[in-house]
GULUM-207578 format. One record per residue (C-alpha): residue number from 1; residue in three letters; x, y, z. Coordinates in nm, 3 decimals. Each point is the difference from the previous one (the first is absolute). Layout:
REC     n   res        px        py        pz
REC   NUM   ALA         X         Y         Z
...
% end
This chain:
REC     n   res        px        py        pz
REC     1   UNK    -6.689    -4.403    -1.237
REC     2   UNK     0.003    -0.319    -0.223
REC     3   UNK    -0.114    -0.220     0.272
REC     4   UNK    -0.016    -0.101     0.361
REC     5   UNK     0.322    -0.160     0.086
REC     6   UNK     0.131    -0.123     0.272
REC     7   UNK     0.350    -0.067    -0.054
REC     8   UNK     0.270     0.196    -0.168
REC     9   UNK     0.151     0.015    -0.297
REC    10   UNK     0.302     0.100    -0.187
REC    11   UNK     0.090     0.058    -0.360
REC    12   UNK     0.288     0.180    -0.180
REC    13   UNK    -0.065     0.287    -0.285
REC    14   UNK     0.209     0.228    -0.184
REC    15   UNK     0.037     0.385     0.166
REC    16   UNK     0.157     0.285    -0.094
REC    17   UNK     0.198     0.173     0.304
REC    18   UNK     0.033     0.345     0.031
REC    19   UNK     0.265     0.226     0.221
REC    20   UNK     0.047     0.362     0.019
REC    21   UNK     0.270     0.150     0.196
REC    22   UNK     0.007     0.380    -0.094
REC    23   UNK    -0.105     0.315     0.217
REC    24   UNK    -0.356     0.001    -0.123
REC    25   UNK    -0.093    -0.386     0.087
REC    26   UNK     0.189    -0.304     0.228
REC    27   UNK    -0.238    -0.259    -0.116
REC    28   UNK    -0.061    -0.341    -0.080
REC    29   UNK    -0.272    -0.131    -0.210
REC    30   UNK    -0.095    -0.365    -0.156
REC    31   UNK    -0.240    -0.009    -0.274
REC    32   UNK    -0.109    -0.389    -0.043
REC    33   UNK    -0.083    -0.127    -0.366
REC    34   UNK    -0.357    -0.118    -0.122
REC    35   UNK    -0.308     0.084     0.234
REC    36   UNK     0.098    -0.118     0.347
REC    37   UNK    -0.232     0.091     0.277
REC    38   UNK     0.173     0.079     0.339
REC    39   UNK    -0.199     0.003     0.329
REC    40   UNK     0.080     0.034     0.369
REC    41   UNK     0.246    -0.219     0.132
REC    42   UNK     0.132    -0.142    -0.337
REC    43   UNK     0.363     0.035    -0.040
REC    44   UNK     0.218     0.125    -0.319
REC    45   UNK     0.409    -0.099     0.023
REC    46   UNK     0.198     0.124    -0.296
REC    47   UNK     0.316    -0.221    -0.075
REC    48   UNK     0.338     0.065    -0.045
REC    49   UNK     0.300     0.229     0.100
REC    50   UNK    -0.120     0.339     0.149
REC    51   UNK    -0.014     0.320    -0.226
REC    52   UNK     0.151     0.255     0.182
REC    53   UNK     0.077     0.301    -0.266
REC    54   UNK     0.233     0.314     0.067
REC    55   UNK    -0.176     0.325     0.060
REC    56   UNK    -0.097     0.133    -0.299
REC    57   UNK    -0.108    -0.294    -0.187
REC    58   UNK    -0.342    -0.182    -0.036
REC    59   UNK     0.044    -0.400    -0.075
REC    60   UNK    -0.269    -0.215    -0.164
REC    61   UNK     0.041    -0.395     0.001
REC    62   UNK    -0.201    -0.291    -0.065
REC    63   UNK    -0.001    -0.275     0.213
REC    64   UNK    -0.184    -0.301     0.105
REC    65   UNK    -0.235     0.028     0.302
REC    66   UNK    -0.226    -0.249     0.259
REC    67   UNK    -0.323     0.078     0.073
REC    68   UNK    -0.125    -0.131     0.313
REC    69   UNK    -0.392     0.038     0.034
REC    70   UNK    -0.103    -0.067     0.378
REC    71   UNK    -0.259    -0.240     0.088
REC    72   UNK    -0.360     0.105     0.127
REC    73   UNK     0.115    -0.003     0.392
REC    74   UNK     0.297     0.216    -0.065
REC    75   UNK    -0.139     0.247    -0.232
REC    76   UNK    -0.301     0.039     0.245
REC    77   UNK     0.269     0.087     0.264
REC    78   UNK     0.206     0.188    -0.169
REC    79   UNK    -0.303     0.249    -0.057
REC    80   UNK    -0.095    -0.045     0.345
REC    81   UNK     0.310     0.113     0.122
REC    82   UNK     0.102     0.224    -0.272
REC    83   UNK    -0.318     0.247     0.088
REC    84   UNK     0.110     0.013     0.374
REC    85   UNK     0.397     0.109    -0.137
REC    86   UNK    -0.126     0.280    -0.117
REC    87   UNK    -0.129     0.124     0.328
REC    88   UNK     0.404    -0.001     0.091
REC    89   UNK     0.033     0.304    -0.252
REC    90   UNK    -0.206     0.215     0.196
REC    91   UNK     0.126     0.293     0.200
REC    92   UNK    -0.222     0.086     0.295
REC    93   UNK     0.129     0.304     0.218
REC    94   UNK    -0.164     0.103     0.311
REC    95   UNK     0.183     0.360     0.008
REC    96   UNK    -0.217     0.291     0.110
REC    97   UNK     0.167     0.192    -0.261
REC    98   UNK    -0.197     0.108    -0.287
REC    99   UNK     0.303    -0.033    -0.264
REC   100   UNK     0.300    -0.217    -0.024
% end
């Protein structure tokens, strides 16, 4: 982290967007230009019209996109809270069955 602060911040930096919409992959990835760190609780928004290719086709754009970096407080509880989410993934039975 480059410092301790306490406030956020926002700043906007070239990206290159990437969407896939064929039978191997439905996916959306953003790739942001130059070296920008993101940490918990920061917050990327890509501008401009959605990309929404047929099936079949892969789509690769560049665009324009804010960085929000959290402050101290909300980075702290975004961690905080983001460990105890994760305990919402778990699948506890109490079957007396051996298998499933």
């Amino acid at each position: 982290m480059s410092g301790l602060r306490f406030r956020a911040y926002s700043f906007d930096t070239p990206c290159t967007v990437r969407v896939s919409h064929t039978f191997e992959s439905l996916s959306a990835h953003v790739e942001l230009d130059g070296d920008v760190p993101i940490y918990p609780g920061d917050q990327v928004r890509v501008h401009g019209a959605e990309i929404n290719p047929p099936f079949g086709e892969v789509r690769v754009e560049r665009r324009t996109a804010t960085v929000t970096h959290a402050g101290w407080l909300e980075r702290t509880w975004t961690r905080l809270t983001g460990n105890l989410d994760c305990l919402s993934l778990l699948d506890v039975s109490f079957t007396d069955r051996r298998t499933l």
